[in-house]
C-alpha positions in Angstrom: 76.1 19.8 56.0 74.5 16.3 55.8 70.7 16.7 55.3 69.1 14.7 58.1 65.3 14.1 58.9 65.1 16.8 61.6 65.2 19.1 58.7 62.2 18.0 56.5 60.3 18.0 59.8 61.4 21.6 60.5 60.6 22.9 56.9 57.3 20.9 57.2 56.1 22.8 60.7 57.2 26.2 59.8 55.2 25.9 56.2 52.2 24.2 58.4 52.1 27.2 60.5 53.3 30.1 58.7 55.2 31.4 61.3 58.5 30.5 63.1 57.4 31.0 66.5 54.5 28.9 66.9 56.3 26.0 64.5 59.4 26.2 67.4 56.3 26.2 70.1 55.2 22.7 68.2 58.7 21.4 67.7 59.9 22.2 71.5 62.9 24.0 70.1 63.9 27.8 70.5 62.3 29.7 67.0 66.5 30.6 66.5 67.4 27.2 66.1 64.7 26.5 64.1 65.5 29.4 62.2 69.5 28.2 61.8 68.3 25.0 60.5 66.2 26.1 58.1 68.6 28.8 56.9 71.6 25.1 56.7 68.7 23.4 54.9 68.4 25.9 52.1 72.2 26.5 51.9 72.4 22.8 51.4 69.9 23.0 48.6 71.6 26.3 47.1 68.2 27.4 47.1 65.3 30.0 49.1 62.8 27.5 50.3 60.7 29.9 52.1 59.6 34.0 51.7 60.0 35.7 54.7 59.4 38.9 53.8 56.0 39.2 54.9 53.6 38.9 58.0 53.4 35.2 57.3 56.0 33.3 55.9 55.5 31.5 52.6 57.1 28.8 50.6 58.7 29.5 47.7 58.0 27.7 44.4 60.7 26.0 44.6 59.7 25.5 48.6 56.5 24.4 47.0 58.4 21.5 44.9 60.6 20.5 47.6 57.9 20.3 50.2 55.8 17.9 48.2 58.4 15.5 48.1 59.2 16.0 51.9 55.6 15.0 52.5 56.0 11.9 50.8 59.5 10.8 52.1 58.4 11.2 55.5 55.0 9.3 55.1 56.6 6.8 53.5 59.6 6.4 56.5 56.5 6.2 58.8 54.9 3.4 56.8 58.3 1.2 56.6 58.8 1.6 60.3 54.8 0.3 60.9 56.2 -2.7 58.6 58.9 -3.2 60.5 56.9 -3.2 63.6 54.2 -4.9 62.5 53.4 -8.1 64.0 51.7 -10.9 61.9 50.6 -13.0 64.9 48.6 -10.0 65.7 49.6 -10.6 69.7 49.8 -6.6 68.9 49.5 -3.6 66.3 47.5 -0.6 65.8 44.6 0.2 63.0 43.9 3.5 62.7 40.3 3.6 61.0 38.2 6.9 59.6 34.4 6.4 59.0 31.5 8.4 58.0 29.0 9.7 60.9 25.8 7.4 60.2 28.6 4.2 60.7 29.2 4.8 64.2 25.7 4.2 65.0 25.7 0.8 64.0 29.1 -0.8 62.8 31.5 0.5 64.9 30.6 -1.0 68.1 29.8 -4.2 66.4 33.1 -3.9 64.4 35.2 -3.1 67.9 33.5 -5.9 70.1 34.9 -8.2 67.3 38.4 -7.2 67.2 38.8 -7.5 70.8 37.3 -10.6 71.0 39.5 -11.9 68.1 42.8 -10.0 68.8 42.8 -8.7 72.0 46.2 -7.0 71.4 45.3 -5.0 68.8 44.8 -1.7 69.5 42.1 1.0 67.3 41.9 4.6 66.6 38.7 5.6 65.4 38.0 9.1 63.2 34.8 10.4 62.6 34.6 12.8 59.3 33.0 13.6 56.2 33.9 10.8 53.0 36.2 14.1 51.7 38.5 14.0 54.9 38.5 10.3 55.2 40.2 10.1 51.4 42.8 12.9 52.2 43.6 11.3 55.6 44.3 8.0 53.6 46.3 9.7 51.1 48.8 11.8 53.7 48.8 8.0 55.7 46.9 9.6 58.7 44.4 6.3 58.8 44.6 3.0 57.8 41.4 2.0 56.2 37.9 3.9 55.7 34.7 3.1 56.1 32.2 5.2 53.4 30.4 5.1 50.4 31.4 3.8 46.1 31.4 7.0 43.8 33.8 9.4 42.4 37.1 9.0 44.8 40.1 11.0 44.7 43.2 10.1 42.5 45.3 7.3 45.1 41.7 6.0 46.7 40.2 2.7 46.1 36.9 1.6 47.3 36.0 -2.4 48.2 32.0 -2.9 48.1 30.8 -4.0 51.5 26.8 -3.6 51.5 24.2 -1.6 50.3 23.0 0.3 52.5 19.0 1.5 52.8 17.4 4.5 54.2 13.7 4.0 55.3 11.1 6.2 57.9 12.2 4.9 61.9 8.9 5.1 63.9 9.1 4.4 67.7 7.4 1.2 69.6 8.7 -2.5 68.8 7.1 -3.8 65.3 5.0 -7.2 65.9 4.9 -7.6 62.2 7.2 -6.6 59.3 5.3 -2.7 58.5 4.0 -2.8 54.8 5.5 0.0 52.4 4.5 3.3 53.1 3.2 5.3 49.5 5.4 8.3 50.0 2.6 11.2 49.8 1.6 10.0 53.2 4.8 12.0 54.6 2.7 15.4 54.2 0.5 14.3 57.5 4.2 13.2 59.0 6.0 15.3 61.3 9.9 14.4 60.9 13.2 14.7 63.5 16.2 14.6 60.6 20.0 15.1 60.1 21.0 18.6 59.7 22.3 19.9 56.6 25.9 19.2 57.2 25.0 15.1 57.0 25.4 13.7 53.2 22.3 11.6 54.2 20.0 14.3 54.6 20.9 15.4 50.8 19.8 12.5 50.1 16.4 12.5 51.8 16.0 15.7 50.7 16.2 15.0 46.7 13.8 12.3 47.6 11.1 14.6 48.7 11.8 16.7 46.0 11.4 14.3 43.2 8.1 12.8 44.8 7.0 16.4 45.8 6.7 16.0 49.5 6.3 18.2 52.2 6.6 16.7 55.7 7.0 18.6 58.7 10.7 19.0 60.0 9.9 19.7 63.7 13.2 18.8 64.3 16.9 19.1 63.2 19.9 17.0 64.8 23.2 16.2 64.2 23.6 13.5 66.5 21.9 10.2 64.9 22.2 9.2 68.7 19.5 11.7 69.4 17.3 11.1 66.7 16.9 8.0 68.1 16.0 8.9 71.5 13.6 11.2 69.9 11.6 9.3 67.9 11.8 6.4 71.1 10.3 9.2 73.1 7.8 10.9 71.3 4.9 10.8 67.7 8.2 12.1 65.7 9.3 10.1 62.8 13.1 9.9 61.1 14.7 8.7 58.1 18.1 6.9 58.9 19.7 4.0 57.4 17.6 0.4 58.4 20.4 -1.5 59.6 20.8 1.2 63.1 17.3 -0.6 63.6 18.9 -3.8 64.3 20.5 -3.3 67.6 17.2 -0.9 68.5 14.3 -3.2 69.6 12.1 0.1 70.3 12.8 1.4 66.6 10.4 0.0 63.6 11.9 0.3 60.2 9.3 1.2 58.0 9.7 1.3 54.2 8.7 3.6 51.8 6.9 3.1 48.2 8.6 4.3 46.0 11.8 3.1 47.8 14.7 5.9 49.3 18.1 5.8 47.9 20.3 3.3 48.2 24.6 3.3 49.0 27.0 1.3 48.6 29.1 1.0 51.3 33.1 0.3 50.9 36.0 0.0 52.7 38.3 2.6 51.6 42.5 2.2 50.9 45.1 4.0 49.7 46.8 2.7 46.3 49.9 0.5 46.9 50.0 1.2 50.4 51.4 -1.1 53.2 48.6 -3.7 54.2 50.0 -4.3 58.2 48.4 -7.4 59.6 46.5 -5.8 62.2 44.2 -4.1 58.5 44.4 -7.5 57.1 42.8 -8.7 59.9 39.7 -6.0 60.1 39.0 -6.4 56.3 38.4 -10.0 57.2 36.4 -9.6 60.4 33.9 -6.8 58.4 33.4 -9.1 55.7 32.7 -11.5 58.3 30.6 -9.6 59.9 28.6 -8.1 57.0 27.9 -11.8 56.1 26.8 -12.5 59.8 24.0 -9.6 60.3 22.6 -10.7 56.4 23.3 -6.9 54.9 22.4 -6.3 51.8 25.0 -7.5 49.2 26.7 -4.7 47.5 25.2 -3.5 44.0 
């Protein structure tokens, strides 16, 4: 028997699922032809790529090996057929970008307005997820680029410095002067709205008031940076969010703090020796461009 793609796909849903049934149910195919091509693949191979023998079915070691490689073949045949589709007047393409939560409150809209304006044609798909999913999407090819933070990035990941990025208390009411640096042990008398636990960012704030040994109220816990900022618009309650979701917020006041919150560098995040399609050519330029534009922070 010729081994055919079909195959790896079928090997690659039943090991996804554990289970024949529910891999058929995905695939649209009866679970007995699923099961007689899976049975072809491994007489093919000479070898027992998965263990049926219990309530879920298993790879094998050598289902293990032969899996791994199956991943890559296929994400590679999907990345040759982007390049072969890929269109270098940009009149069309697809990007497929992942960013971290705090950058949809002030970059992707920005970012989005720009590519339309510039390539109408282009189409975007934009992921929302922790910096730990955005890397494994980028290594199994499920995005294009990234949008997150320098540091320790996993094996296949590079990171491009965009900006550094600032965290500082958001007050409501529009500022008629630039607010001078508030000395930190001030936050006791403050009542805060923060991130919940399950943002990096309030980590972050959090080791701050550690270190300077400060106790502000948290009266309140989101984990929608939208709603923080209605919040604090609407009532005495403070935040701490990063100072450039100020920009676009004429009713927010950034206010610094003494000694100064963290700072990130933000990158733009890309898989090693990956296909570059034009349509991620094209975004890299327009958020350099626009990183210039709105005077961020150079990166440190």
């Amino acid at each position: 028997m010729a081994l055919e793609l079909r195959h790896l796909r079928y090997l690659l849903a039943v090991a996804e699922h554990g289970n024949f049934t529910r891999a058929a149910e995905e695939l649209h195919i009866s679970q007995p032809t699923l099961s007689q091509q899976v049975r072809q693949l491994e007489r093919t191979l000479g070898v027992q790529l998965l263990d049926r023998t219990g309530r879920t079915v298993r790879p094998t070691d050598a289902g293990e090996a032969y899996l791994h490689h199956a991943r890559r073949a296929l994400r590679d045949l999907a990345a040759a057929e982007r390049a072969v589709h890929d269109v270098h007047d940009l009149s069309r393409g697809h990007l497929r970008l992942g960013v971290t939560p705090t950058f949809t409150a002030y970059l992707v809209g920005p970012l989005t307005a720009g590519l339309h304006t510039r390539h109408p044609g282009i189409t975007l798909s934009v992921t929302e997820a922790p910096q730990d999913r955005i890397e494994s999407a980028l290594l199994a090819d499920d995005i294009d680029l990234g949008i997150a933070f320098t540091g320790s990035h996993l094996p296949g990941v590079t990171a491009a410095p965009l900006f550094t990025e600032t965290l500082v208390l958001v007050t409501g009411g529009a500022p008629t002067t630039a607010p001078a640096p508030m000395p930190a042990e001030e936050l006791n008398s403050r009542h805060l709205a923060l991130l919940s636990s399950d943002f990096a960012t309030r980590g972050h704030i959090d080791a701050y008031f550690t270190h300077h040994r400060v106790h502000p109220r948290i009266a309140v816990e989101a984990n929608s940076i939208q709603a923080l900022t209605e919040i604090v618009q609407r009532t005495p309650l403070a935040t701490v969010l990063p100072d450039a979701i100020t920009h676009d917020h004429p009713h927010l006041t950034p206010v610094p703090l003494a000694p100064p919150l963290p700072t990130r560098t933000v990158a733009l995040l890309t898989r090693e020796g990956t296909y570059r399609s034009a349509a991620a050519e094209a975004f890299t330029r327009l958020t350099h461009d626009l990183v210039r534009s709105r005077g961020y922070a150079p990166a440190t």
